[in-house]
N, C-alpha and C positions, 0 to 999 in steps of 0.2 A: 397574741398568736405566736405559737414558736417557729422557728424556720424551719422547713423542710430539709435544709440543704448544710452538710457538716462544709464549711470553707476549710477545715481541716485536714478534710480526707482528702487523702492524693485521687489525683484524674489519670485513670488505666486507659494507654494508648489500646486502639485495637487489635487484636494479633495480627500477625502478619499477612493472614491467610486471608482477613477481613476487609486488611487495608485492601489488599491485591482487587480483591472481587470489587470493592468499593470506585477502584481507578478503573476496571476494565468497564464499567457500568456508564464511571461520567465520561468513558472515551468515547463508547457507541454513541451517548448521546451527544458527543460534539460532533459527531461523524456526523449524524444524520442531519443536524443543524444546517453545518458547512456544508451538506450535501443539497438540502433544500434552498439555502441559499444560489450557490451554484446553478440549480437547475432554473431556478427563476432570472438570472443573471445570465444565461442563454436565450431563453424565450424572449428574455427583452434585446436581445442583440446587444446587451452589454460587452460580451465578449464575442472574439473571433471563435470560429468551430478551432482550428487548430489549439488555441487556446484553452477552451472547453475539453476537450477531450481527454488528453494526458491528465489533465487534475481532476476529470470525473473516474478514468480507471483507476486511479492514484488513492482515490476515498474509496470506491469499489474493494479494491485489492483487500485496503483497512477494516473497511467491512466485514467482507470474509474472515478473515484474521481475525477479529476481537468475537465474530459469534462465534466463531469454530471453537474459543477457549470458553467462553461462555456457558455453549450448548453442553464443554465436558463436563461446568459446575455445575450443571441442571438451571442456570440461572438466566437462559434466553429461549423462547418457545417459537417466538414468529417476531418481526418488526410491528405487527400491529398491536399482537398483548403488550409490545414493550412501550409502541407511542403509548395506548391507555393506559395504563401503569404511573408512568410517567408524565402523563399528560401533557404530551409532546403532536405540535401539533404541525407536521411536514411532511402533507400530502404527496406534493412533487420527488422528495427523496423518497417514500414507500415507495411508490413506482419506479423509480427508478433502481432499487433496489432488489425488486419483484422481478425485472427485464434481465438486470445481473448484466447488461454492458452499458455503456453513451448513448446518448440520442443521434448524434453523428452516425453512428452503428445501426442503428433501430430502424433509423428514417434517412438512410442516404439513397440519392439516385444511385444509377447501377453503375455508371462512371465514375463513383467517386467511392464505391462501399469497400473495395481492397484497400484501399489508402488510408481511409479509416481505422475498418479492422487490423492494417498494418502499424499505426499508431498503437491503439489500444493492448494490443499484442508485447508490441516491445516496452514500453509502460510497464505494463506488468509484469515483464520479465524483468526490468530494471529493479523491480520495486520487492520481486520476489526473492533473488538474489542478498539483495542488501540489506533485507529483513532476515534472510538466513546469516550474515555475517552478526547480524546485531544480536544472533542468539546463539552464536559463538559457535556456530554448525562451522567446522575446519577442515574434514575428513574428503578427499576426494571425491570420494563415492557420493557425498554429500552436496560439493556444489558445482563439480564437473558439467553435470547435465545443465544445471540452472545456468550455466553461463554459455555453454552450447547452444540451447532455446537463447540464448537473449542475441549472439551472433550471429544468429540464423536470422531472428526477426531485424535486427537491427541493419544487418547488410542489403536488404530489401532494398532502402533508400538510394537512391541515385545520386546522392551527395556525401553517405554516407564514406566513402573514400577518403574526402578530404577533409573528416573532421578529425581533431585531436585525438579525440576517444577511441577510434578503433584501433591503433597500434598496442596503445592500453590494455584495452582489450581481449587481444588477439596475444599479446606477451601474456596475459595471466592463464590463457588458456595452455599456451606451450609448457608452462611450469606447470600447471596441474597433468598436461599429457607425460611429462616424464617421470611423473610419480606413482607410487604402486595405489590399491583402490582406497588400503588401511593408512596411508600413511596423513601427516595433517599438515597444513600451512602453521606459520608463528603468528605468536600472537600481534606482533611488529607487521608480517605479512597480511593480516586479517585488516589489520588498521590499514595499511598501503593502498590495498584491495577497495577497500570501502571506499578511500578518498578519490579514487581513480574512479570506481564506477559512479559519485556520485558527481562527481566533473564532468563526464560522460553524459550522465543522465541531461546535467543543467544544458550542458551543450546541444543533447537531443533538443530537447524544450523549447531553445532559443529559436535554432535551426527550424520550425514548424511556424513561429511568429513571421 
């Protein structure tokens, strides 16, 4: 029998456009994984709510992000053609994902659902932000607002005063206030920026533990 297969022939990477779709594909489905995971990881009181929360809006946020690029390729429809497609089987993240916030958010008492949503809020603004720097958005007009929204949530906290991260903060804001709407940060400033808000962020995180 002869072989199907020439060991000859060179093996053609996929174009680029292929790879892309191919990563954004196995990212959703790690999303959902880690998501499913997570939610059962609550219900068992594995983890504290504070805990829970920031790293469920954190996947959430992801979420959004990887179908929003998805839906442009034509290549995501709903989470459920995509669990069967895929044969992906994480009940607890489709729902959670359907709610589009925490369970901390969905099902808190009424004493505790601002604090919450104050959590999940600044989360996402952390996460919003730093996803705009990582895709090299530099322009004022750009990320002015996004760090506004993240000030505003973030100053909420009653401890929030004496953490590291707000002078950080509050400095990057001043340097974007004195600049025109067109003008950009460097790329040395983009890096700065990033490392700052993601020291911030850790610092948020801890502060809730």
């Amino acid at each position: 029998m002869s072989s199907q297969f020439n060991l000859d022939e060179e093996i053609r990477p996929f174009p680029p456009n292929e790879r892309e779709r191919f990563n954004s594909l196995s990212t959703l489905y790690s999303i959902l994984v880690s998501l499913n995971f997570l939610e059962k990881a609550y219900i068992r009181d594995s983890i504290t709510p504070p805990q829970y929360t920031p790293a469920c809006t954190r996947l959430l946020a992801r979420y959004k992000t990887i179908t929003r690029l998805l839906h442009e390729q034509q290549d995501f429809r709903s989470v459920d053609a995509f669990c069967a497609e895929y044969r992906l089987d994480v009940p607890a993240a489709s729902h959670r994902v359907r709610v589009g916030v925490p369970a901390t958010v969905e099902h808190s008492a009424e004493e505790g659902i601002e604090t919450a949503k104050w959590v999940a809020e600044t989360t996402h603004n952390f996460i919003t932000i730093m996803d705009a720097l990582k895709l090299n958005l530099r322009a004022k007009d750009q990320l002015h607002h996004l760090l506004t929204d993240l000030i505003s949530s973030y100053s909420r906290f009653k401890n929030s005063g004496e953490w590291e991260g707000r002078p950080k903060i509050l400095s990057w804001l001043i340097t974007l206030n004195q600049m025109r709407a067109s003008d950009e940060i460097s790329e040395d400033q983009s890096r700065q920026m990033f490392f700052d808000l993601e020291r911030a962020y850790n610092e948020f995180f801890s502060a809730l533990g």
